[in-house]
MIKOL-386568 format. One record per residue (C-alpha): residue number from 1; x, y, z; residue in three letters. Coordinates in pm, 1 decimal. Layout:
BEGIN
+-----+----------+----------+----------+------+
!  nr !       c1 !       c2 !       c3 ! rest !
+-----+----------+----------+----------+------+
! NUM !        X !        Y !        Z !  ALA !
...
+-----+----------+----------+----------+------+
//
This chain:
BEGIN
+-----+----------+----------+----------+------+
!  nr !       c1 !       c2 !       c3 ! rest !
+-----+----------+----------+----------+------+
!   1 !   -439.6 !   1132.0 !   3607.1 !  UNK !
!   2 !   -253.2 !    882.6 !   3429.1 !  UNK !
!   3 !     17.0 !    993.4 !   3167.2 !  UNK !
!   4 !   -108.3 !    968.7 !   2805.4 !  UNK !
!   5 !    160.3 !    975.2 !   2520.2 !  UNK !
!   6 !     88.2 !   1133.3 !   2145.5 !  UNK !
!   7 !    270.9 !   1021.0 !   1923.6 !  UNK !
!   8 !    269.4 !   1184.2 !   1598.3 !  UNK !
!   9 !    395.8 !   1134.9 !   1320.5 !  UNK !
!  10 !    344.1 !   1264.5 !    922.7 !  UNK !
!  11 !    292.0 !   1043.0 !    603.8 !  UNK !
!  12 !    412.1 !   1052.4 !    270.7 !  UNK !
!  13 !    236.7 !    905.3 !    -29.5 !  UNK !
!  14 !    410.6 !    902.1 !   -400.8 !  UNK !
!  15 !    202.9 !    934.5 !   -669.1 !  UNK !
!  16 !    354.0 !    876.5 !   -982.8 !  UNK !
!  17 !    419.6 !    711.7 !  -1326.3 !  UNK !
!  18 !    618.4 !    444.4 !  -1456.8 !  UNK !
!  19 !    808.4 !    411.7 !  -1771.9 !  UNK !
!  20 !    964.8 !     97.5 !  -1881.7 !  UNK !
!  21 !   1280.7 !    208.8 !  -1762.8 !  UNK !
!  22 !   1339.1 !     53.1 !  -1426.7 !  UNK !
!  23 !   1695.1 !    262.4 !  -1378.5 !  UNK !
!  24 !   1510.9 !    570.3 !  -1424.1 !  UNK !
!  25 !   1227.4 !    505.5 !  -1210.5 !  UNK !
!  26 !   1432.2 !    404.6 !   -926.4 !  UNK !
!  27 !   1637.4 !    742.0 !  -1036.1 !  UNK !
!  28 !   1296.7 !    969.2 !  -1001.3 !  UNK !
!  29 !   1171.3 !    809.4 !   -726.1 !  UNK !
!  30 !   1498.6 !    886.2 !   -512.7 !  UNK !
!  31 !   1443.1 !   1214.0 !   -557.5 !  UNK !
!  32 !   1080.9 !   1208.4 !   -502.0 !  UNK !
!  33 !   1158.9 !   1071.2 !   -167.3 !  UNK !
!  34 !   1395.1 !   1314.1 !    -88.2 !  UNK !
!  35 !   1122.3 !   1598.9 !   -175.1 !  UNK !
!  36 !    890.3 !   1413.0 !     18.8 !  UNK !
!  37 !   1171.5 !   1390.1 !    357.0 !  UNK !
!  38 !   1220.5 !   1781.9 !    285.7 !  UNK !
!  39 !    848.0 !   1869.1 !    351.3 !  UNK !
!  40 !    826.1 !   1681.0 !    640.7 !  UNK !
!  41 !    714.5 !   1317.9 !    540.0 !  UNK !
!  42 !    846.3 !   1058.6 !    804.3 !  UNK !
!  43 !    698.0 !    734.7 !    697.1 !  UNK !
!  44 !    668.6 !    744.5 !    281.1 !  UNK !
!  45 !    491.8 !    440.9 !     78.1 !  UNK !
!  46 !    550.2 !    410.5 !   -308.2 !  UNK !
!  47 !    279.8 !    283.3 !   -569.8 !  UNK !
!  48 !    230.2 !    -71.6 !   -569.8 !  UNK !
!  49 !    563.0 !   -214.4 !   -812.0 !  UNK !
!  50 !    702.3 !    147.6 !   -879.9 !  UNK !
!  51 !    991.7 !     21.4 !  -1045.2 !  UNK !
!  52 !    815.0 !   -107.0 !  -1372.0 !  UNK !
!  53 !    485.6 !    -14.7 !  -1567.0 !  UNK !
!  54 !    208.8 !   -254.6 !  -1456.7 !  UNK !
!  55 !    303.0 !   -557.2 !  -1672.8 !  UNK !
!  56 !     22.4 !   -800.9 !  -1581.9 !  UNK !
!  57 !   -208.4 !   -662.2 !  -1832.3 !  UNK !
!  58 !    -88.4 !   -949.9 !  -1983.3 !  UNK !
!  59 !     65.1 !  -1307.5 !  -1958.6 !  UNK !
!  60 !    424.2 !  -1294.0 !  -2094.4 !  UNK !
!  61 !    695.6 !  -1500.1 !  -1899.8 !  UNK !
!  62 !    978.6 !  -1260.0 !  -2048.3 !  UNK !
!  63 !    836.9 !  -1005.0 !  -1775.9 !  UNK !
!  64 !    972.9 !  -1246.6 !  -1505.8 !  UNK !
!  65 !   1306.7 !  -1023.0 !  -1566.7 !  UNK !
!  66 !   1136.5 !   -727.3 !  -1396.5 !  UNK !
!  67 !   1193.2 !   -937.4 !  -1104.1 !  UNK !
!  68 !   1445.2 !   -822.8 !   -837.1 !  UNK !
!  69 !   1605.4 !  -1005.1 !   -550.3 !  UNK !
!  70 !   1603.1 !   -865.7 !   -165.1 !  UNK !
!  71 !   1858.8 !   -683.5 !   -113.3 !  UNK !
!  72 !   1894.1 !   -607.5 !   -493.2 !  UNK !
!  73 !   1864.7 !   -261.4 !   -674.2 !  UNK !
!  74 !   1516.7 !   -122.2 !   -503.8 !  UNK !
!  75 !   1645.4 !   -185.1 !   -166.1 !  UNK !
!  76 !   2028.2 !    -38.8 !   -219.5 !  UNK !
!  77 !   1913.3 !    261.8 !   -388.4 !  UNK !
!  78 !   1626.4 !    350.4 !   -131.0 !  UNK !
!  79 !   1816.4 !    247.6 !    185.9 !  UNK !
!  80 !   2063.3 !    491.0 !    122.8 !  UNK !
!  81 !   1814.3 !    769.9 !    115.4 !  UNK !
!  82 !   1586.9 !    672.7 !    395.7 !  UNK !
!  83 !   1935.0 !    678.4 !    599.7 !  UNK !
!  84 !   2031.5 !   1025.4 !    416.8 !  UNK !
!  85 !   1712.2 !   1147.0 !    571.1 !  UNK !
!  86 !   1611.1 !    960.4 !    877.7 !  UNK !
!  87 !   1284.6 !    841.4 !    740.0 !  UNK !
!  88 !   1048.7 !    528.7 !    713.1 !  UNK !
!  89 !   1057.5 !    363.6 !    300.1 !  UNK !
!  90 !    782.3 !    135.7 !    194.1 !  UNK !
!  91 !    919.8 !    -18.0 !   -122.0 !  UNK !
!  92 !    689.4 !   -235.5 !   -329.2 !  UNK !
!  93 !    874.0 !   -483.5 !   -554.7 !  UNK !
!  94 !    845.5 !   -764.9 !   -807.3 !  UNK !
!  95 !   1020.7 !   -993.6 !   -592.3 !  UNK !
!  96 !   1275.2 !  -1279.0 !   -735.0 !  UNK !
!  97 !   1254.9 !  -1513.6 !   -470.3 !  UNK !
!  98 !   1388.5 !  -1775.6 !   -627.2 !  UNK !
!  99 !   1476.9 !  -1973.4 !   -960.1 !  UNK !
! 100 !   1100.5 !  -1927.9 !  -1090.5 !  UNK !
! 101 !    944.2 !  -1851.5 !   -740.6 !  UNK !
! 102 !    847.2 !  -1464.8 !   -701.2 !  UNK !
! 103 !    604.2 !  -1252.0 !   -501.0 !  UNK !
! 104 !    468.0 !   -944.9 !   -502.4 !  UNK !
! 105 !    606.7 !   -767.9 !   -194.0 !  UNK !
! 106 !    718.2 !   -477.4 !    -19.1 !  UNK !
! 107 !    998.0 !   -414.4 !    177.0 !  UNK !
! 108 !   1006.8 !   -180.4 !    482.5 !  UNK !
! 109 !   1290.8 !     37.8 !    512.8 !  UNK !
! 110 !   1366.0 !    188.6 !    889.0 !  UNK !
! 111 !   1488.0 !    557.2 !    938.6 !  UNK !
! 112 !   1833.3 !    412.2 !    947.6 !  UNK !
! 113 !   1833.5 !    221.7 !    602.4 !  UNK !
! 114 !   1810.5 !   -123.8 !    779.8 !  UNK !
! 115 !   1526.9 !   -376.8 !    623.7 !  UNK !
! 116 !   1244.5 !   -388.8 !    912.7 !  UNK !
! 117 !   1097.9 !   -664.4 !    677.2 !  UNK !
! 118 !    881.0 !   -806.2 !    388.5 !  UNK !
! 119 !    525.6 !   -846.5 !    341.8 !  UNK !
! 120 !    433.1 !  -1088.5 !     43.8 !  UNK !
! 121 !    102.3 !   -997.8 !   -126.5 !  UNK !
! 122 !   -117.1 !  -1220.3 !     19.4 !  UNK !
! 123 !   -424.6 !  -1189.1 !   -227.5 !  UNK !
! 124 !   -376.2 !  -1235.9 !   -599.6 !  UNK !
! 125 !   -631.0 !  -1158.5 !   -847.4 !  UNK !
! 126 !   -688.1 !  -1260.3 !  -1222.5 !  UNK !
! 127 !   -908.9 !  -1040.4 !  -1388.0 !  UNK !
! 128 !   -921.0 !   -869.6 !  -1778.6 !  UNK !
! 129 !   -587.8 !   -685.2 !  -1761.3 !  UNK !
! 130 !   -482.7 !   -807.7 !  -1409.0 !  UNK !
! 131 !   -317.0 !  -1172.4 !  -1485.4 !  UNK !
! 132 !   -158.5 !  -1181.1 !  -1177.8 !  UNK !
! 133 !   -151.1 !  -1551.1 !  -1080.5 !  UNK !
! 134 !     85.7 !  -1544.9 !  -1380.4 !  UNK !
! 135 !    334.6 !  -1407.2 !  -1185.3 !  UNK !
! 136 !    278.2 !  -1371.0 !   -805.9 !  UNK !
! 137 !    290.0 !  -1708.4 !   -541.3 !  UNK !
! 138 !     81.6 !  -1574.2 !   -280.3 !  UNK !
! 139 !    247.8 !  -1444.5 !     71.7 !  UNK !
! 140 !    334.0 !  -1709.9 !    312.6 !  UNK !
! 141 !    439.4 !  -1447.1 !    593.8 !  UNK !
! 142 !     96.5 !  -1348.2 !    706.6 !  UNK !
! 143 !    -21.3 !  -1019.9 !    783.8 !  UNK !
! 144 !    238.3 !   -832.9 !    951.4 !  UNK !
! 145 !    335.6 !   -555.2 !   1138.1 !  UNK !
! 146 !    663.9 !   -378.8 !   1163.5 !  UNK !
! 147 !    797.2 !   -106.3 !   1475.3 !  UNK !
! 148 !    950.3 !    166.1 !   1315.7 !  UNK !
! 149 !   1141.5 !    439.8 !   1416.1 !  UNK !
! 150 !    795.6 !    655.1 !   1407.6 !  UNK !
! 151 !    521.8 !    371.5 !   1508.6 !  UNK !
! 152 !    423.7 !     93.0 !   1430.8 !  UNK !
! 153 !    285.2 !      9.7 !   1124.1 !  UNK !
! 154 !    130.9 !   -241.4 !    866.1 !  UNK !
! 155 !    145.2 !   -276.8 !    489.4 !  UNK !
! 156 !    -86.5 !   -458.4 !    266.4 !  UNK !
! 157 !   -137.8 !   -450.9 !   -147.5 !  UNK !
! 158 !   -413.0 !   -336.2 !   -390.7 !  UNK !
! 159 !   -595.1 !   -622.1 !   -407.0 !  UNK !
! 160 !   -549.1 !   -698.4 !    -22.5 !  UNK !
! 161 !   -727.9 !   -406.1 !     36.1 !  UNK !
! 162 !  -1094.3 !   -550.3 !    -39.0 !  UNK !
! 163 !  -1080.2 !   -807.7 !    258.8 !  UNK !
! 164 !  -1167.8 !   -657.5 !    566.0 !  UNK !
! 165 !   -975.5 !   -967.5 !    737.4 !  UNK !
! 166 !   -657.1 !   -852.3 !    686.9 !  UNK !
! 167 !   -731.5 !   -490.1 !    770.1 !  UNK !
! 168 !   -824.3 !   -646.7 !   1121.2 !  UNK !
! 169 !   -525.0 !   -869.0 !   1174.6 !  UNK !
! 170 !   -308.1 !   -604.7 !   1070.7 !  UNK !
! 171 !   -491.8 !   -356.7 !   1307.8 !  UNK !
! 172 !   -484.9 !   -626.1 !   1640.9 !  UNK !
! 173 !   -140.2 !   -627.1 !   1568.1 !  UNK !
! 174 !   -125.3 !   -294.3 !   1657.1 !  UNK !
! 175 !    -63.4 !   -112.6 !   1367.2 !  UNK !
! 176 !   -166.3 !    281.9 !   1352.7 !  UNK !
! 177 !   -160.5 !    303.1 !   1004.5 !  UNK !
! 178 !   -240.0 !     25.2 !    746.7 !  UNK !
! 179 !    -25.1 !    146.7 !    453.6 !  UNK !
! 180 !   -190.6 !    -34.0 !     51.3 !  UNK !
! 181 !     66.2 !     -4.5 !   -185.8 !  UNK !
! 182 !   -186.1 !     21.8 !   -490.0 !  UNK !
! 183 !   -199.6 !     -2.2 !   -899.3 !  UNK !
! 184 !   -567.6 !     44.6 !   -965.0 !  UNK !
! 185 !   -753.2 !    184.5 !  -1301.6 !  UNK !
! 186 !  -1006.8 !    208.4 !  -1542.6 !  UNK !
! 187 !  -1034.0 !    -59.5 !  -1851.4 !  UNK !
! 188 !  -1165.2 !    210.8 !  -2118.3 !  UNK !
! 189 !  -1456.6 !     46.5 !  -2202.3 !  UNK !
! 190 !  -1593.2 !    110.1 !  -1841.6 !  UNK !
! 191 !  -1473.8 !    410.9 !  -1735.1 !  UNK !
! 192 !  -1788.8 !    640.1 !  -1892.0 !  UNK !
! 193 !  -2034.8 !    413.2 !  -1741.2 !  UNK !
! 194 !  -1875.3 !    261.2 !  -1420.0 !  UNK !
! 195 !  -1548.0 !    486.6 !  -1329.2 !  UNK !
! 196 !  -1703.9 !    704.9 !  -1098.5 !  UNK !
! 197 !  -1850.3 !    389.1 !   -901.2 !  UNK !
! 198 !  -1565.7 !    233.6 !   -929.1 !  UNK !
! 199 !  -1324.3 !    460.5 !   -804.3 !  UNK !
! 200 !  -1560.6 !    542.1 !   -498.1 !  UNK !
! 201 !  -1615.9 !    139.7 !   -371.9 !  UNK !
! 202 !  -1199.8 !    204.0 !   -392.1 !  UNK !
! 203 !  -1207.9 !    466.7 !   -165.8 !  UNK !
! 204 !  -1515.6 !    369.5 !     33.4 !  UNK !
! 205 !  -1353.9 !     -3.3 !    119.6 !  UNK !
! 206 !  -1073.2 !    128.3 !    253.3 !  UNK !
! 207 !  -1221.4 !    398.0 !    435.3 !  UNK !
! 208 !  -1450.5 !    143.0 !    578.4 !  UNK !
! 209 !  -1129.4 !    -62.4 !    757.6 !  UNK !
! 210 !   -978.1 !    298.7 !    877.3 !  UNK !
! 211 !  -1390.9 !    265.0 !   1060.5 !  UNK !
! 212 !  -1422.1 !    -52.4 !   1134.7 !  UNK !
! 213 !  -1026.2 !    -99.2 !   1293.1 !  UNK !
! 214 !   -996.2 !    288.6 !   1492.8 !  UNK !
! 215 !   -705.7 !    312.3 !   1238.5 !  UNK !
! 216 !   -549.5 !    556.7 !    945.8 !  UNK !
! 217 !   -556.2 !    396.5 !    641.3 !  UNK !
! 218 !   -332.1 !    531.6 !    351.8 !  UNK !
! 219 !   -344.6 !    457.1 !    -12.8 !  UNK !
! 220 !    -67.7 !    496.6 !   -255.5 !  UNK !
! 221 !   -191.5 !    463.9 !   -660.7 !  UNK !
! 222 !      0.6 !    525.0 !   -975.5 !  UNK !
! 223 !   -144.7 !    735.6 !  -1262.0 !  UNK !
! 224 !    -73.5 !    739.2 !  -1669.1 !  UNK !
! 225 !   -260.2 !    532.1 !  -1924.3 !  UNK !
! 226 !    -16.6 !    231.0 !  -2007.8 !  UNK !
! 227 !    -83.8 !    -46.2 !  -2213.2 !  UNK !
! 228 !   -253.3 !    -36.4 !  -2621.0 !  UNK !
! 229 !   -517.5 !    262.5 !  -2639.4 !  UNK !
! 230 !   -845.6 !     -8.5 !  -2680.9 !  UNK !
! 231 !   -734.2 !   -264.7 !  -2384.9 !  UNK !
! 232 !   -522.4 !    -71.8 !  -2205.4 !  UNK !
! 233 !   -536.7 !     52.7 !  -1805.3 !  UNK !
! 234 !   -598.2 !    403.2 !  -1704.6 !  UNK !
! 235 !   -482.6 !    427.6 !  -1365.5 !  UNK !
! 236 !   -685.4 !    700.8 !  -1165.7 !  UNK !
! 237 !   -437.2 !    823.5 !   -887.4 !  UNK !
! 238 !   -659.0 !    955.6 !   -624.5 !  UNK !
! 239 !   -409.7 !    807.6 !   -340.0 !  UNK !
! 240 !   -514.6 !    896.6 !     32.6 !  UNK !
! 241 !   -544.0 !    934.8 !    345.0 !  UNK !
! 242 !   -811.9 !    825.5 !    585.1 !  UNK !
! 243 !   -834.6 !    906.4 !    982.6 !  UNK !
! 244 !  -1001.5 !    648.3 !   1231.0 !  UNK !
! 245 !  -1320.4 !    785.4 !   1175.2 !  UNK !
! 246 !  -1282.8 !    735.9 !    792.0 !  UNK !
! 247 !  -1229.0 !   1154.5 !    709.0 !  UNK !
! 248 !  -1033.2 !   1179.0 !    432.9 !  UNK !
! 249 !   -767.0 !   1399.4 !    558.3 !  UNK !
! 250 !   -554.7 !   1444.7 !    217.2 !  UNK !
! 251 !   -647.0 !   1322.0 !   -127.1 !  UNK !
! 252 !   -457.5 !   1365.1 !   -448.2 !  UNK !
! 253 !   -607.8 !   1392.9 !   -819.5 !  UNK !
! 254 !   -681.5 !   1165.5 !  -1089.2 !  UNK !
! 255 !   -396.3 !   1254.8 !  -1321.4 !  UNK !
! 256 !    -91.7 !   1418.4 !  -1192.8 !  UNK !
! 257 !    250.2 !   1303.6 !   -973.7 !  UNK !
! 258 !    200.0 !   1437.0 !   -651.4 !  UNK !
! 259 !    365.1 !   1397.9 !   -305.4 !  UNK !
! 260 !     90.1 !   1417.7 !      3.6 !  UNK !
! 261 !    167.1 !   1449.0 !    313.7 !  UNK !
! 262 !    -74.8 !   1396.3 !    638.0 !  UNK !
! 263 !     24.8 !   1399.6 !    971.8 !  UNK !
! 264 !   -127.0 !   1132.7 !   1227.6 !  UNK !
! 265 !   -180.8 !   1052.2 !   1570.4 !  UNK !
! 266 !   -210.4 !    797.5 !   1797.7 !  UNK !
! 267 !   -402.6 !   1073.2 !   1995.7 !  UNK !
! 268 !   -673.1 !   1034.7 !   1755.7 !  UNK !
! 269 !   -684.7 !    694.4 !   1754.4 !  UNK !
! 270 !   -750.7 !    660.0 !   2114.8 !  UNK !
! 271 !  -1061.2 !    913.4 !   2119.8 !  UNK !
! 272 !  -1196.6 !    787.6 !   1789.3 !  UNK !
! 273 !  -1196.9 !    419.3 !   2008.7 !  UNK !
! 274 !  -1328.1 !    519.2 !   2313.5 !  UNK !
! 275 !  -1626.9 !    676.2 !   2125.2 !  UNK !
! 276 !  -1669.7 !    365.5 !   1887.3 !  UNK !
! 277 !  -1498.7 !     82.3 !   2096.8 !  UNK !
! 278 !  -1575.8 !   -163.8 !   1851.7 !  UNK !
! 279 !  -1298.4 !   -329.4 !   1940.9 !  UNK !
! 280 !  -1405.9 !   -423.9 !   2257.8 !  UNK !
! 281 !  -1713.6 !   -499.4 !   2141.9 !  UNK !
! 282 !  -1596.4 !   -802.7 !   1907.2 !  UNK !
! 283 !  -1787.8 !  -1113.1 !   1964.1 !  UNK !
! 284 !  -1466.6 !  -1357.0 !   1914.9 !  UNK !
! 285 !  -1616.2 !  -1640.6 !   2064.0 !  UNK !
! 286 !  -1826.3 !  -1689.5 !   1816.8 !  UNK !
! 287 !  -1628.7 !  -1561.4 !   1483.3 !  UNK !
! 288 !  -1466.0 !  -1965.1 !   1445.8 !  UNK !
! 289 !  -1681.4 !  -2037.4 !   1123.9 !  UNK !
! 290 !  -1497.8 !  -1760.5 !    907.7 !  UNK !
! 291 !  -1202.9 !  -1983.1 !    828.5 !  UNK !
! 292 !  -1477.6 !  -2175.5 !    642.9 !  UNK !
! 293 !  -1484.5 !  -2078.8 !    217.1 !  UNK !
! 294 !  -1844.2 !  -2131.5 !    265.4 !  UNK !
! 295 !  -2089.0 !  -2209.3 !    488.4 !  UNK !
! 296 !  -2451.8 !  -2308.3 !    366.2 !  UNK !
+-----+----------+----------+----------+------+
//
């Protein structure tokens, strides 16, 4: 027989909320880290701009100062403790890229502190209470995929996660779990009528790439109402963990900070894929016509 080779491996998610204080988020979410390394997380992904509360909500260009260069405070502070503890960072970040060019991005922090890499947000919406072609350039580096110490991996964010392209490029490149770096909520208007059906197309999309790409899939959301009580965002949490086969494997709440932690394996992967080998199955002869907008 020929050798076969698990590798597993356990995620963290942080669920959390932000104040306006970006010292004392990076502060909390230090130690949050650290809890999450002490219970056995390996690979840990932060809410989507963790540093600041979710200032798109509205089109300001004083908010440019939440901006931070690479390396600047995010990646100092949380290099040291991914070092301290041997694992895997995902740090999302208003990036300062330059004199009135910035992204939203995440860095990826090895086991040993060192920067793996960036991935710029490569979709930007604009939406009631999500200006963010205000702010963000969209990514120029593609959909990428990093080796860590503990696997390889890919990272997209929030809105990235409703294209099922990116889910696939990220997943050829041989990524076992597609981490989305998320700040998602309810407009309070909508949330007696459509929250529920909201919250489950959330879940449901991403669920559908962990399916569709023999992949886990792992969600990271922030919680707290921010913004003024009549057009403000109510962010509903609920970050998670999806196997291959989409099972939701861990799943935090609407409303509190939590930590979860799953553990993965490239074990799975394979069986899920030989029973649904849908990517051998892929037609890519014929897929040309998708890097159309449009096609009447």
């Amino acid at each position: 027989m020929p050798d076969s080779q698990d590798l597993t491996f356990r995620v963290g998610l942080v669920q959390t909320t932000s104040s306006p204080d970006a010292h004392a988020n990076t502060e909390k979410t230090v130690e949050l880290v650290r809890e999450a390394a002490r219970r056995g997380a390996q690979i840990i992904c932060l809410q989507e701009m963790y540093r600041s509360p979710y200032f798109c909500r509205e089109e300001n260009a004083e908010l440019f100062d939440w901006a931070e260069t690479v390396p600047g405070p995010s990646t100092e502070a949380l290099a040291k403790v991914a070092k301290e503890h041997a694992v895997v960072v995902i740090v999302p970040i208003f990036e300062k890229r330059a004199a009135g060019l910035y992204h939203n991005s995440a860095v990826i922090l090895d086991a040993d502190g060192s920067a793996l890499g960036i991935y710029r947000k490569m979709h930007i919406p604009d939406d009631p209470l999500f200006y963010e072609k205000f702010y963000f350039t969209p990514g120029d580096l593609g959909f990428r995929t990093f080796d860590t110490r503990y696997g390889r991996i890919a990272t997209l964010i929030c809105w990235d996660q409703w294209y099922p392209e990116g889910a696939r490029l990220a997943a050829l490149g041989g990524a076992n779990v597609l981490f989305y770096p998320t700040a998602i909520g309810w407009h309070p208007y909508e949330k007696s009528t459509h929250g529920a059906s909201q919250r489950s197309a959330w879940q449901t999309i991403q669920r559908s790439h962990a399916i569709a790409n023999g992949i886990y899939v792992a969600a990271a959301n922030r919680i707290g109402f921010e913004g003024p009580p009549d057009n403000g965002l109510d962010f509903w949490g609920s970050s998670f963990v999806s196997d291959p086969l989409g099972v939701v494997i861990a799943e935090a709440s609407v409303d509190k900070e939590e930590i979860l932690i799953a553990e993965c394996s490239t074990a799975r992967i394979e069986e899920v894929r030989r029973g649904w080998p849908f990517l051998r199955d892929r037609r890519i002869d014929a897929y040309g016509p998708i890097v159309n907008r449009w096609l009447a």
